[in-house]
BAKOLVO-346052 format. One record per atom (N, C-alpha, C): atom name; residue in one letter; residue number from 1; x negated, y negated, z negated. Coordinates in Angstrom, 1 decimal, padded with zeros to 4 digits, m for minus. Example, Ala and Ser with C-alpha at 12.3 -4.5 7.8 and 13.67 -1.06 7.14 Angstrom:
2
{'N' 'a' 1 {m013.2 005.7 m007.8}} {'CA' 'a' 1 {m012.3 004.5 m007.8}} {'C' 'a' 1 {m013.2 003.3 m007.8}} {'N' 's' 2 {m012.8 002.2 m007.1}} {'CA' 's' 2 {m013.7 001.1 m007.1}} {'C' 's' 2 {m012.9 000.0 m007.9}} 
This chain:
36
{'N' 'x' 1 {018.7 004.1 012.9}} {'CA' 'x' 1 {018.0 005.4 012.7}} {'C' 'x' 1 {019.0 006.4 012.1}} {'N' 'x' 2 {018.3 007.4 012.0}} {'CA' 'x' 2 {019.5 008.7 011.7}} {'C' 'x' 2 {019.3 008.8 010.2}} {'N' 'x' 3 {020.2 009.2 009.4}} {'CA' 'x' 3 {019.8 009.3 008.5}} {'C' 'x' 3 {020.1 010.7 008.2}} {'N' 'x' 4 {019.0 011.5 007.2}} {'CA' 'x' 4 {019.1 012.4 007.0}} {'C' 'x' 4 {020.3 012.9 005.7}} {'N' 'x' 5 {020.2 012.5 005.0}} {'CA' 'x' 5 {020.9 012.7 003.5}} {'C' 'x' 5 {021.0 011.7 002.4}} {'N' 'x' 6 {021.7 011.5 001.6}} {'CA' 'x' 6 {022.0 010.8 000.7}} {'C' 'x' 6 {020.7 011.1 m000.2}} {'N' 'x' 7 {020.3 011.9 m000.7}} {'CA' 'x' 7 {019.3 012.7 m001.4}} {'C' 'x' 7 {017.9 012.0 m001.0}} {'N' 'x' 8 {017.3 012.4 000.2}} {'CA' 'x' 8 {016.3 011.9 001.2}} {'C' 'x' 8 {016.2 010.2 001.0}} {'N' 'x' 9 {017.2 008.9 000.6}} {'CA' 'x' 9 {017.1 008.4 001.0}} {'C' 'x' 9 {016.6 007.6 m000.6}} {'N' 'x' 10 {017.4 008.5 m001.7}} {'CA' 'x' 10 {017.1 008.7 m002.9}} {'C' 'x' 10 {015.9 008.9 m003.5}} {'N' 'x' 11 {015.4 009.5 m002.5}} {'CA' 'x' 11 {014.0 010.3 m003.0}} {'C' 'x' 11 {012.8 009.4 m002.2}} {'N' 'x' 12 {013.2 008.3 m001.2}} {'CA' 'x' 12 {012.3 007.1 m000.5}} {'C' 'x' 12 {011.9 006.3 m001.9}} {'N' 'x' 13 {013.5 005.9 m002.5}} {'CA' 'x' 13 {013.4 004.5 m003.5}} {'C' 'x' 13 {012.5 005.3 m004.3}} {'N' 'x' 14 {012.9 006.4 m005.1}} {'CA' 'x' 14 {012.2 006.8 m006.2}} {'C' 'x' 14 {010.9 007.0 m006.4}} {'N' 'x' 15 {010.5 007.4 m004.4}} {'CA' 'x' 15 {008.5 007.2 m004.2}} {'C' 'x' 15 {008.3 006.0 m003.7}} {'N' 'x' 16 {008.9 005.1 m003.8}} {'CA' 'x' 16 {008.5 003.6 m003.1}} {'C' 'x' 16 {008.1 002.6 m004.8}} {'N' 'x' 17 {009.2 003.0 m005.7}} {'CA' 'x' 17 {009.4 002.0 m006.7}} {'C' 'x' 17 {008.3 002.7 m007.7}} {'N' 'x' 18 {007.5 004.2 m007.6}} {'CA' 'x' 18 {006.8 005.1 m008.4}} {'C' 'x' 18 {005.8 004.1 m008.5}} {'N' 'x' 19 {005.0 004.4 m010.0}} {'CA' 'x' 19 {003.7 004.1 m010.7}} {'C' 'x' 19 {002.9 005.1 m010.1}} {'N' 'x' 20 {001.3 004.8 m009.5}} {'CA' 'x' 20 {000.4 005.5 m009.8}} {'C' 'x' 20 {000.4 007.0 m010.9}} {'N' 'x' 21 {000.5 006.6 m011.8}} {'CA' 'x' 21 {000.5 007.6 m012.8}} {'C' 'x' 21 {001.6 008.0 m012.9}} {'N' 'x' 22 {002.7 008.1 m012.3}} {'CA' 'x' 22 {003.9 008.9 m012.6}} {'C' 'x' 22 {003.8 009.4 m011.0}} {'N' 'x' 23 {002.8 009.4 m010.1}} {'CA' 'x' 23 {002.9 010.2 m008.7}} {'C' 'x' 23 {003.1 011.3 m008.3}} {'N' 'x' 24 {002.5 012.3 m009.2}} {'CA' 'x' 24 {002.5 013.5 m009.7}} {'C' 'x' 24 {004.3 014.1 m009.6}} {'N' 'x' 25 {004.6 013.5 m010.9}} {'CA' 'x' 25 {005.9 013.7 m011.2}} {'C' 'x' 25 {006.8 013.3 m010.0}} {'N' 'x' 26 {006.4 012.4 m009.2}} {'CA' 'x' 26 {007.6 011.7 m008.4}} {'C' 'x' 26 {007.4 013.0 m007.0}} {'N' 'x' 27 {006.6 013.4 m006.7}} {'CA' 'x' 27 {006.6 014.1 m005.8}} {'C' 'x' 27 {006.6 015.4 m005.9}} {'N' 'x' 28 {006.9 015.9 m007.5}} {'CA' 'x' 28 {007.4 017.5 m008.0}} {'C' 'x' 28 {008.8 017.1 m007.8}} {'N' 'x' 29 {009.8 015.8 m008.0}} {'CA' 'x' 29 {011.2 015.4 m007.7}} {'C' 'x' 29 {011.5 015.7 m006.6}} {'N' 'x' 30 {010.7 015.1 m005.8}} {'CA' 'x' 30 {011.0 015.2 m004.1}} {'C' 'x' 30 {010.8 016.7 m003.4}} {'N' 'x' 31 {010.1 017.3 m004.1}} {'CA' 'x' 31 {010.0 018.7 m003.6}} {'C' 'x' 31 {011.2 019.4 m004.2}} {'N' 'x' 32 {011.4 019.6 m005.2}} {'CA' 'x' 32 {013.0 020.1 m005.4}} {'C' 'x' 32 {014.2 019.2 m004.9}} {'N' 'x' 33 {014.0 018.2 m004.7}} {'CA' 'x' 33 {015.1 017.2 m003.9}} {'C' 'x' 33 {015.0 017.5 m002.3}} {'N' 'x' 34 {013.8 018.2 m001.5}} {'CA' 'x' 34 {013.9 018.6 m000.4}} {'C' 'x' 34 {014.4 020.4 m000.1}} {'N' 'x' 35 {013.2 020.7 m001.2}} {'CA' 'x' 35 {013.2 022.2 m000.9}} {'C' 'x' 35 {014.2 023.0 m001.8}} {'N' 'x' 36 {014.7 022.2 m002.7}} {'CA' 'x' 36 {015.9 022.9 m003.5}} {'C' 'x' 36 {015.5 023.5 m004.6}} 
């Protein structure tokens, strides 16, 4: 598969390995980790 970025693949582990309760936060990461 293609990979997109070092960062992107970064930001899988970080929402894979995420708590429930820390969901919020994991996906305010990913949105500055995508959108800058």
């Amino acid at each position: 598969m293609h990979r997109m970025c070092e960062a992107h693949d970064i930001m899988n582990a970080k929402l894979f390995a995420c708590k429930n309760a820390d969901f919020a936060k994991c996906i305010e990461c990913a949105k500055h980790m995508i959108y800058g």
